[in-house]
Structure formats: C-alpha cells, structure tokens
C-alpha positions in Angstrom: -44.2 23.7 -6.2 -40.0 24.1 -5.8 -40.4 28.0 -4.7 -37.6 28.6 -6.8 -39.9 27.7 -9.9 -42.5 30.4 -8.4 -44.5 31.7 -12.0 -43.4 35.1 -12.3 -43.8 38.5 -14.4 -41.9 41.8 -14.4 -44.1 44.6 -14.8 -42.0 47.7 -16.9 -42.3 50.7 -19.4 -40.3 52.8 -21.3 -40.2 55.4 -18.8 -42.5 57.1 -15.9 -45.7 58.1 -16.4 -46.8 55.1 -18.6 -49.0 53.5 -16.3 -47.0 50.6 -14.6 -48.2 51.1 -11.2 -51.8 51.2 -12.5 -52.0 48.0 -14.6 -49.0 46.3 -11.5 -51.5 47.0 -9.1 -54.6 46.2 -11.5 -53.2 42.4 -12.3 -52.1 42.0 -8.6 -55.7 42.5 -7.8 -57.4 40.6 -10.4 -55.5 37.7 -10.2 -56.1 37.8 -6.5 -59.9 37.9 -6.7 -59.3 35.0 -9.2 -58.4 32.9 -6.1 -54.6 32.7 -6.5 -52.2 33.9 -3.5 -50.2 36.7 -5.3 -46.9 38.2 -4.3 -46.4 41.9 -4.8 -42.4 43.3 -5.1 -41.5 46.4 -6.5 -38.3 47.6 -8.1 -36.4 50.5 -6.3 -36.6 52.0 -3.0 -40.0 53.9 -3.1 -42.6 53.1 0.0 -45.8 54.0 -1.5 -46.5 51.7 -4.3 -46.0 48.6 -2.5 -49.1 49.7 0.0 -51.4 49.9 -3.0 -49.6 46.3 -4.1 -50.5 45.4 -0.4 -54.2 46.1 -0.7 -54.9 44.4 -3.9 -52.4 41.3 -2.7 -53.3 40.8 1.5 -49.4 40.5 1.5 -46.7 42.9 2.6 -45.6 44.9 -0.9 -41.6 44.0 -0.8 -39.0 46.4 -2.5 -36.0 44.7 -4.7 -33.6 47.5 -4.8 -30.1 45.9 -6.0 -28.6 49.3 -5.2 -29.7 49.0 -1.5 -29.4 45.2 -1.1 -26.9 44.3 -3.6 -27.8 42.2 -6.9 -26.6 38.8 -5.3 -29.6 39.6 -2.6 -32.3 40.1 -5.2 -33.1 36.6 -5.7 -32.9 35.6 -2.3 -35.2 38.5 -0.9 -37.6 37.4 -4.1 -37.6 33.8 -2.7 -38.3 35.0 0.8 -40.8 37.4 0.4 -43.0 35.0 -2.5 -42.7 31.8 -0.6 -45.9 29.9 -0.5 -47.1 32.2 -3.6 -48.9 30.8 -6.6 -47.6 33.9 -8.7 -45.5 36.8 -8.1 -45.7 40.2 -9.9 -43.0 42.5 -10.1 -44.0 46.1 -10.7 -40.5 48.1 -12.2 -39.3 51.8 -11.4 -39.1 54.4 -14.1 -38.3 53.0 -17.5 -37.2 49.3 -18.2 -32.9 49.9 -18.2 -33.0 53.0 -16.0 -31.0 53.0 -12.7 -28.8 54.5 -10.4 -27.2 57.6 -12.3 -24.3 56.8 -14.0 -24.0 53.1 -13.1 -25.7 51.5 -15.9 -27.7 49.2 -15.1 -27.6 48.6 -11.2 -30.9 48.6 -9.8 -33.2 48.9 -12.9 -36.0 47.2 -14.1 -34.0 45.3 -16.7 -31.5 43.9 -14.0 -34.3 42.9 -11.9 -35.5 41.1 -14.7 -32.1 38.8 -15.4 -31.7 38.3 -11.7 -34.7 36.9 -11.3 -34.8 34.9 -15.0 -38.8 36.5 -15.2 -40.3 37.5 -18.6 -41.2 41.6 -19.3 -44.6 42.7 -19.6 -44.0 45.6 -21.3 -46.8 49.2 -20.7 -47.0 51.2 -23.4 -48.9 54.4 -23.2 -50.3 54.7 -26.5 -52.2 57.5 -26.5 -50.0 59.8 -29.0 -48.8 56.6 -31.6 -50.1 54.5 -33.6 -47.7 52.6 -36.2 -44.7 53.8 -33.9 -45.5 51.7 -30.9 -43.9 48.9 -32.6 -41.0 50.7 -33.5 -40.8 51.2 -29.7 -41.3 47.6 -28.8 -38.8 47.0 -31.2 -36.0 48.7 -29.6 -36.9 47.7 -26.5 -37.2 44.1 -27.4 -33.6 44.4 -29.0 -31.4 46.5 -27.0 -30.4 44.0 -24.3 -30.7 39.6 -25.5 -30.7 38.7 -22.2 -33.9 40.7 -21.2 -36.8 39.0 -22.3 -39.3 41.3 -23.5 -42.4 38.7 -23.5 -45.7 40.7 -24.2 -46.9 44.6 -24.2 -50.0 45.8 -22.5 -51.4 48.8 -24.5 -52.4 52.0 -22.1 -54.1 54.9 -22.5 -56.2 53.5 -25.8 -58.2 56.0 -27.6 -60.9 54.0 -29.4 -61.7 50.5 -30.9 -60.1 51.6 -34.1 -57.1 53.2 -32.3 -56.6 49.8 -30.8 -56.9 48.0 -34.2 -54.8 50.0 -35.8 -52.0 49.2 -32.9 -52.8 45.9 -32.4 -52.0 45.9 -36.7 -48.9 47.4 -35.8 -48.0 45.2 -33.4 -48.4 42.1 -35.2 -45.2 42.3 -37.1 -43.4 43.2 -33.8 -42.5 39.7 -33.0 -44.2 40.6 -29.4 -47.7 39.4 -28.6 -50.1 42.1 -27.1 -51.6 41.1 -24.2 -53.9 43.5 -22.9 -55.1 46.9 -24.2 -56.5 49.5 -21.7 -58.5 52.5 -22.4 -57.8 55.8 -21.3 -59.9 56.0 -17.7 -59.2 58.3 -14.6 -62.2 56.9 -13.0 -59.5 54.7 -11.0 -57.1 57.5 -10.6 -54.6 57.5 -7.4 -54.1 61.3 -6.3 -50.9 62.4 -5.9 -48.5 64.9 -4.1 -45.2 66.3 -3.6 -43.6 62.6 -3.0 -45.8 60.7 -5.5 -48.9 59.1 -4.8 -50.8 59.4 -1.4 -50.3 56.4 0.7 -53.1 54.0 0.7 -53.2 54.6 5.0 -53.7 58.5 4.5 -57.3 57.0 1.9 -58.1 53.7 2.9 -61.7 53.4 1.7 -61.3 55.4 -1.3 -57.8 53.3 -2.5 -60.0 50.2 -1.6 -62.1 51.4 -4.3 -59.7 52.6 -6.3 -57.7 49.0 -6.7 -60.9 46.9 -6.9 -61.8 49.4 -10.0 -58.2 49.0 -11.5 -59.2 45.1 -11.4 -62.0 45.3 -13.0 -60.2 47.2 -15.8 -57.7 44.7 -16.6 -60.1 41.4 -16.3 -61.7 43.4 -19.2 -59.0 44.8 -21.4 -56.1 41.9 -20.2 -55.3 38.4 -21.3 -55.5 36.9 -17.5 -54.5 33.3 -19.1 -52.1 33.9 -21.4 -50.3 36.5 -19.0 -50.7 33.6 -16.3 -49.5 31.2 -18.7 -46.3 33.6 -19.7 -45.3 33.1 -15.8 -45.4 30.0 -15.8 -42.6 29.5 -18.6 -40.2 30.7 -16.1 -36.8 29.1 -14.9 -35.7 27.3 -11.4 -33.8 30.4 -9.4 -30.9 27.9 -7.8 -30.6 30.6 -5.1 -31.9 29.9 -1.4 -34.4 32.4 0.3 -33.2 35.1 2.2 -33.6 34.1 6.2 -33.4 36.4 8.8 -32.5 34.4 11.4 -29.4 33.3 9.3 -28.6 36.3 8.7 -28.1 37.2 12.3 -26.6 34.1 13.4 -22.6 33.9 14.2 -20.2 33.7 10.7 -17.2 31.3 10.8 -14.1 33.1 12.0 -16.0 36.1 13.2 -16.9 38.3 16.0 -20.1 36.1 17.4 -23.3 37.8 17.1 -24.7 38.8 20.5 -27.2 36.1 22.2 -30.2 38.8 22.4 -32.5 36.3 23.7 -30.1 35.5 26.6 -29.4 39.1 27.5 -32.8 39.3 29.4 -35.5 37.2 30.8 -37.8 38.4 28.6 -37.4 39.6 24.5 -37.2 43.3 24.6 -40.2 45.1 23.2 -39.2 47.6 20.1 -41.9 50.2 19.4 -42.1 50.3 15.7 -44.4 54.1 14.1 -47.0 53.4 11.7 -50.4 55.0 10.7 -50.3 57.6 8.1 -47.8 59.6 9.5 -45.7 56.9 9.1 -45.8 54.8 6.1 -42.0 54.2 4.8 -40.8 50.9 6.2 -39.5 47.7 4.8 -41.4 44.5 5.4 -37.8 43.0 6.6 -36.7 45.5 9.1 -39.5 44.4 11.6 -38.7 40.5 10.4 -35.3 41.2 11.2 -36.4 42.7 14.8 -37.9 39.7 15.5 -35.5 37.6 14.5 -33.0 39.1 16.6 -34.7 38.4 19.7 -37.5 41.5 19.7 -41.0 41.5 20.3 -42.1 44.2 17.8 -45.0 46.6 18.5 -46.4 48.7 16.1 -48.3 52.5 17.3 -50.0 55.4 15.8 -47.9 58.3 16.9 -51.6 60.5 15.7 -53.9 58.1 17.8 -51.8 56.6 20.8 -51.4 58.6 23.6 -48.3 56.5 25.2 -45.7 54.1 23.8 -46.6 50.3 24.1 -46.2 49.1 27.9 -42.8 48.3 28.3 -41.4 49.9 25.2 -37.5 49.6 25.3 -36.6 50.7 22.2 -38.3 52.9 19.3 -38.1 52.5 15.2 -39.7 55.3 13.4 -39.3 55.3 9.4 -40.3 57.3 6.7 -43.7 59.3 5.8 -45.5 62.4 6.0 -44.6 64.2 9.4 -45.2 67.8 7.5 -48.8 67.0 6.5 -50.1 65.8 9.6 -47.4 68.2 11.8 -50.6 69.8 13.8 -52.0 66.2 14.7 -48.6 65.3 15.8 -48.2 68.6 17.1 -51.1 68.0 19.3 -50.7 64.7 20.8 -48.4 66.0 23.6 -48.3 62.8 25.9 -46.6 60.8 23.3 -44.4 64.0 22.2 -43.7 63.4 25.8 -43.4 59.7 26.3 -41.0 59.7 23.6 -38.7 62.3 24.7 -38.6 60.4 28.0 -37.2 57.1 26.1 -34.8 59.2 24.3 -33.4 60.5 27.4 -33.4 57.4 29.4 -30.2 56.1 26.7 -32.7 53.8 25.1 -31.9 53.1 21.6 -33.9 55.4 19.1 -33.7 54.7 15.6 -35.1 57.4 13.0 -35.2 58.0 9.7 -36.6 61.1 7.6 -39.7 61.8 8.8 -38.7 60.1 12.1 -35.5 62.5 12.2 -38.5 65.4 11.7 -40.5 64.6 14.1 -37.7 63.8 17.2 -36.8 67.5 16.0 -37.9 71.1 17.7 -40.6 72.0 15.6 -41.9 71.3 11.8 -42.9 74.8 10.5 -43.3 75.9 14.0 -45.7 73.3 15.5 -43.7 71.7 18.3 -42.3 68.1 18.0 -40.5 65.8 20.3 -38.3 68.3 20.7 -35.4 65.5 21.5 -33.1 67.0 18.5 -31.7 70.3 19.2 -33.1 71.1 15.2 -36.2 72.8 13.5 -37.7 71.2 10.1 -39.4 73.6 7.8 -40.7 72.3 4.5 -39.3 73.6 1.1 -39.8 73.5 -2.7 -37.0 72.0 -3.6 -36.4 67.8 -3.5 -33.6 66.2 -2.2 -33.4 62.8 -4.3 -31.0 60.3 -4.8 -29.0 57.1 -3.6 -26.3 57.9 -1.3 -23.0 56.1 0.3 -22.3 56.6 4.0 -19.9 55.3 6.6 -20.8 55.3 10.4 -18.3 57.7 12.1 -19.2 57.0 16.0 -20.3 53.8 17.5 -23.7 54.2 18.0 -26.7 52.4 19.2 -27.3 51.6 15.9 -24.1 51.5 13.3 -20.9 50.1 14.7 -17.9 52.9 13.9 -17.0 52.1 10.3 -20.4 50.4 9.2 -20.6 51.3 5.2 -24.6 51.5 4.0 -26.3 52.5 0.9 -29.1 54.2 1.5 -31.5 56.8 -0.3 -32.9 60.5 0.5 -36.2 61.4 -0.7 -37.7 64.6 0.5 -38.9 68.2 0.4 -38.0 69.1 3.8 -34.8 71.0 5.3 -33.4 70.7 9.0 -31.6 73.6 10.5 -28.9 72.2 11.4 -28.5 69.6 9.4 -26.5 67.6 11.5 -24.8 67.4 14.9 -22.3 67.7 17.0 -21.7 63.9 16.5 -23.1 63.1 13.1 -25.4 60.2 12.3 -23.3 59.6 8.5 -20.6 60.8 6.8 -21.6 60.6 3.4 -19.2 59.7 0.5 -21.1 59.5 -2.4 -22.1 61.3 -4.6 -21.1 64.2 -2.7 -18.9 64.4 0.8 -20.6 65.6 4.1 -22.1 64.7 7.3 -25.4 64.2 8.1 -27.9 63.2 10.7 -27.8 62.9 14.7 -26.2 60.9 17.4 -26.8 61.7 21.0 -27.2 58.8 23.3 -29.2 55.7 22.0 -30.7 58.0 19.8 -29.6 57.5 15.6 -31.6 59.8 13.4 -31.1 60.6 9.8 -32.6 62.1 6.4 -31.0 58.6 5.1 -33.5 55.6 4.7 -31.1 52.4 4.5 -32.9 48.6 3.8 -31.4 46.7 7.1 -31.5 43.4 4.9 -27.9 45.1 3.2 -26.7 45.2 6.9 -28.5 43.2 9.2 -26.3 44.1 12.1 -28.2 46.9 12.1 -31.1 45.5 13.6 -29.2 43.4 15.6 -26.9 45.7 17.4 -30.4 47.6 18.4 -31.9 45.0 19.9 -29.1 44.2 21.6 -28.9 47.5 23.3 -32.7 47.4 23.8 -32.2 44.0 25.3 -29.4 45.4 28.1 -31.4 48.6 28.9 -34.3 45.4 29.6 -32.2 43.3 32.0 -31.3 46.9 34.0 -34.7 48.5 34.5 
C-alpha cells in the first residue's frame, strides 16, 4: 500500500467530556486485536492520552499539534509516524473546530482533518437528547464543506428505546450512525489535576481498562463499515517527515555539525521516564538518534545512577509533585545528576524536569542544581506560548523562535534566572526558565520536530564534552 493512501479516521466531538478518548482508545484496541497494525495520533499537545493509545496500539501514541509543528508538518509527521500501518486512528482535542484561542482554526480537530484529507467520526454523548442529536449533527455536518463529517458514534445511551429513538432521529440527518455505546464506568480512566493518570503510574489496571473499552465497541460499533469509511480516503502527495533530513545541511546554509565525527564513539544522552516522567514526544528521542546519540532511557524513582557514560540528560514532562518523596529519597541519583550539571554537560529540562533540577518541591529536597523551590498550587497555568532564545545556550542558539505550551499546577520561586531560559512574546511578555552552564530548563514544553536544531545543537555539545573526558 502507497503510505500516503494509509486508511484513516479522525476521531472528534462537539466539545470535551463526550467521550473521544474512550471510544479513540476503544477502536484502537479493537481493531488491534482484530489483527490489523493500528497507528495511534492525537490532536494537540497533551501527553497522556497517547500512552493509553500506546497500550491498546504496541506503537508510540504520536501528537499532531499544527500550533507546535506548523500545519505544513502535519502530514508529514502523519506519514512518519503511520508508516507500515494498516489503519491509523486519529483521536481529536476538545470539540471538532476548537483551537488555539483566537486563531480560528489552527490546531483543531477540523484542521487536522483537511490536512490529512480523513473522514470525522463524530461522538455524541447522548445522554440528555433525543430528537436534538440530529440537530447537532446537523450543524456540525454543515458549518465547514470541506470537513467531512462521515458517521456519528452515539455515547452515553440510556436504553434500547433511547437508542431507537436516536437512531430514528438520525436517519434523516444525512449521517450514518455507526456505533451506539451505553452508558458504562466499568472502563472508567481515573483522573487528576492534569487529566487522566498516565497509564505508567496504573499499568495492570489501564491494561484492563483498554481491553474492556474494546470489548465495548466490538459490541456497540460497526468495525466494518468504520473500517471500510477509512478506506475511502485520498493519496496525501506529501513525503514523511525524516529525521535524519531534517538534520542534514540546507543549501546556502550554516552546515549542520558532523556529530558522529566529533567523537569516536556516539555520545550517550540519558533520556527520564517511568511514572515520574511521562510527557515526551516519540520524535525528540528519534531526533537524538538521528543526530548522532545513543539514547538511554532511566527511572529517576528506581535507578540509583545515570546510564554508564551518560553525557548528556533530557528530562520532559510528568508528575514530579506526586512522587516528590520517592524522588526525594533516591539521593544517589539527586546526586549523580547534580554532578552532570556541574561538570558543563548539556542538561535539557522541561516542567517537571525544571521541578525536579530545583531546591525542593514542597520541601522534599531535589537535585538542588537550580537555585529555585517548587511548591504546588490551585491554580493552572495553561496555554500555548511564543518564545525567543535570549542566550546561546546548550540548547537554543540566541534568537531561536519556538512555540511551545505550559500546562501545570505548580509555581517556582523564582520563576526564572539570572539568564533566562525564554523570553516569551505571546500572549503575554516575560522571561522564563533557567540557563546556567549546559543546563536549559523551562516550564515550556516545545515539540523539537518544529526546530530540530534543538536536538542537534545538544548532541553536539554532548558529543564535544565526549571527545574531552
């Protein structure tokens, strides 16, 4: 199969709370144990849906934010991340034409949809209509032509005759129904201050939870017609994104540094994981790779040391402030990783990566590597942002412009140092974030697929702290 013909669905609703997530997750699953190799994306920026998408699939969940990435990246990352797929399922974010505030449609669900020329599946939660729902379809179906609403999937059903009398409804609509769901929490995903818990904080309970969500839709879903509905889709003329090309010199431009030539051996990159730290982007540690890394992943709550020969460090995004005792209590690696920092290797860290490099979070000693403490709070910090490097770092050349997005409940005192990691420009103006040596740390998470130098310039510095030790 061309891989730009890859049969594909977007998965949206009118707005949160309907249910995409469950019935995403539920067909990724089902059509998995069906035998077909699925490819799980998700629309947006968030990190914890595409774990659940990852346990029902076997493949890394992959984000499609065109706010991030840009919209001409979309289909490229799309192409990447479902080649050698036999369908790919695209869960949306909030409802089907919401985006970035007040730039219409970048980076929603229906702009997704067009860039990727993939039919809507559409989740209603019907549990307070009857009639109406195809008023709503309705309006959904017309408000943009070049959105193609293809098929609803009625949630939240009360009864056989609440369904009939939908499913009546429906049938002047113009839009086939294609599954109906009854209201169930059996297969319910607990949730917390940042949305749902990560499937690496409940792995044998989310295991059960996804293989009950596709037992669910095999019984309330239309598996061949919704199969059938991918397969109606359009060639994408657009090439897969590669990140090897994407490192590789441009015409006319500064060359991009020979990593793989700047020692005798690839320089190993440390990258966090476990449940403490769950945010990251399948294509950061591709990109790693690419640019001439050996990437090793850790368990900041279970290893004791960095991996042998560690000369660089990536920790992302998570929950630092629910497992701050753990982390607390590990001191060799609290210790090992303040000895990297200070040795000038590069350190890159974002959010819960900026926490835990801090003093303390609500007074259980961290890293202690930023001269900062980290309490938690009750108010969110959400949003996309626009920031400009302001100091060559080890990460961000001076002048580097990045999109990125802040999403948490947690406050740093101070906020930012004497040499900031951002100046932000957008939506509001300030400075954020920490740069002290090779270390880069930041509330701001940014997808290095936008700015791939990134990646590079870090393993570049890795690689010349490598051919000096």
């Amino acid at each position: 199969m061309n891989g730009g013909s890859i049969p594909r669905l977007v998965i949206a609703a009118p707005s949160s709370g309907a249910g995409k997530t469950t019935v995403a997750t539920g067909l990724m699953a089902a059509f998995a144990d069906a035998g077909l190799t699925v490819s799980p994306h998700k629309v947006g920026p968030d990190y914890i849906d595409p774990g659940y998408h990852s346990l029902a699939t076997g493949r890394p969940g992959r984000n499609l934010d065109a706010y991030l990435c840009g919209p001409d990246r979309i289909a490229p990352l799309f192409l990447h991340g479902a080649a050698g797929a036999d369908l790919a399922l695209v869960e949306g974010v909030m409802g089907l034409f919401d985006g970035a505030s007040g730039m219409g449609e970048l980076s929603s669900t229906a702009q997704v949809a067009k860039l990727l020329r993939a039919p809507v599946v559409l989740v209603v939660d019907a549990s307070s209509q009857s009639r109406s729902v195809a008023a709503l379809v309705h309006g959904f179906a017309s408000w943009d032509p070049e959105v193609r609403l293809a098929g609803v999937i009625l949630n939240k059903v009360g009864s056989d005759r609440h369904e009939e009398l939908l499913r009546e409804a429906m049938d002047s609509s113009g839009v086939p129904v294609l599954g109906a769901l009854r209201r169930d929490g059996r297969a319910g995903t607990p949730s917390r201050h940042l949305g749902l818990v990560p499937v690496a904080e409940r792995r044998a309970e989310a295991v059960e939870s996804v293989a009950e969500l596709a037992a669910r839709v095999r019984a309330g879903c239309d598996l061949e017609a919704l199969l059938a509905l991918a397969r109606t889709v359009p060639e994408l003329p657009d090439a897969p994104w590669d990140p090897a090309a994407e490192l590789a010199p441009v015409a006319g431009a500064q060359p991009a540094p020979a990593v793989a030539a700047a020692a005798p051996e690839k320089p190993l990159i440390a990258v966090a994981g476990g449940p403490a730290f769950t945010f990251s982007y399948a294509e950061h540690a591709e990109l790693l790779a690419a640019a001439g890394a050996e990437v090793a992943p850790f368990d900041p709550l279970r290893d004791e040391q960095l991996p042998p020969g560690t000369r660089g460090l990536v920790i992302g995004g998570g929950f630092p402030e629910m497992y701050a005792p753990d982390l607390s209590a590990n001191a060799p690696l609290r210790a090992a990783v303040a000895e990297l920092a200070a040795s000038g290797a590069p350190v890159s860290a974002e959010c819960a990566g900026l926490l835990y490099l801090s003093r303390s979070i609500d007074g259980k000693p961290m890293c202690g590597v930023l001269p900062a403490e980290a309490r938690m709070t009750d108010r969110l910090t959400l949003g996309y942002r626009e920031a400009v490097a302001l100091r060559d770092n080890a990460l961000a050349a001076a002048g580097t412009r990045v999109r990125g997005h802040e999403f948490h409940r947690t406050a740093l005192e101070p906020g930012a140092g004497a040499d900031p990691a951002w100046g932000l420009t957008h939506p509001e103006r300030r400075v954020e974030g920490f740069v002290a040596g090779g270390v880069h740390a930041s509330y701001l998470h940014v997808h290095w697929a936008a700015e791939p130098s990134l990646a590079g310039r870090l393993v570049t510095s890795a690689a010349r702290g490598a051919a000096t030790a």
